[in-house]
N, C-alpha and C positions, 0 to 999 in steps of 0.2 A: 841682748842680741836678738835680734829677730828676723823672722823672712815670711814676707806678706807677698800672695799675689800680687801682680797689679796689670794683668792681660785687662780688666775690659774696667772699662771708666767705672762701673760701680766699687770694683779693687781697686783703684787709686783713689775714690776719697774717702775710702775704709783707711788704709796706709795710710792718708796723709792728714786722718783723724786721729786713728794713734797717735802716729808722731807730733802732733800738734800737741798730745796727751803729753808725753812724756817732757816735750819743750815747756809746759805750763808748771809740772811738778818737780822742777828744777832738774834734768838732767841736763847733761852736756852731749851732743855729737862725738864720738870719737872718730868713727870712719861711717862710711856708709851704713845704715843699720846696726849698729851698736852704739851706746849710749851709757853713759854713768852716770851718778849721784855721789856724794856723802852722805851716811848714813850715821847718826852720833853713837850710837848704842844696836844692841842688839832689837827691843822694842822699835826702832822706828826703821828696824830692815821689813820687821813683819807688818808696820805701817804700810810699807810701799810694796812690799808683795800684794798685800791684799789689795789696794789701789791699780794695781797692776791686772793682777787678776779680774778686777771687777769692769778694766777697762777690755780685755780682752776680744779679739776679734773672731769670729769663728772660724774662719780661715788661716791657716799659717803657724811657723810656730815661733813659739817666744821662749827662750833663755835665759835662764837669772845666774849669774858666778859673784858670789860675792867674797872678795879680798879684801885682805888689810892695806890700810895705809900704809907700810911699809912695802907693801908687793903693789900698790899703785903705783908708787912714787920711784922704784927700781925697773919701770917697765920702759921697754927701749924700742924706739924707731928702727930698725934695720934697713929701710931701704924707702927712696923719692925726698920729697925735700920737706920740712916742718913749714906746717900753715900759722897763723895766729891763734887758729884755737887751741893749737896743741902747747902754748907758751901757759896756759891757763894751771896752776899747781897746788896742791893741797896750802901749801905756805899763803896763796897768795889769795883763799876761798874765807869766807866770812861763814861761821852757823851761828844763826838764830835760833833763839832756842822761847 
């Protein structure tokens, strides 16, 4: 999760650096500024923190939660209508290894 200025054009393509970052090292959009991965193991969470970390902007801040596949996969829409990215689910995710 994250929240980046983006008042004056130099903050917006800081922000839409990042996110380009995170789009390139396989995340997914959840909502606006939040974003997930699978992670296979413990070792390749501390992969992509450090990747994270090294992408870091100096503005802003950035949040890491990390859950189990079982607490992904139990997490629930409460309220507007499901888009096509949200049909996207562990079952249906490919890892390379």
């Amino acid at each position: 999760m994250f929240d980046l200025p983006v008042v004056t054009a130099e903050e917006k393509q800081i922000y839409s650096k990042f996110r380009k970052f995170l789009l390139k090292d396989g995340y997914i959009m959840i909502q606006f500024s939040i974003y997930s991965r699978i992670c296979k193991n413990s070792d390749d969470v501390t992969k992509h923190i450090n990747r994270i970390r090294q992408n870091l902007p100096d503005k802003g801040n950035i949040r890491l939660l990390q859950v189990t596949e079982k607490q992904y996969q139990d997490m629930m829409l409460l309220c507007g209508s499901k888009v096509t990215e949200e049909d996207i689910s562990i079952e249906n995710m490919i890892v390379f290894e």
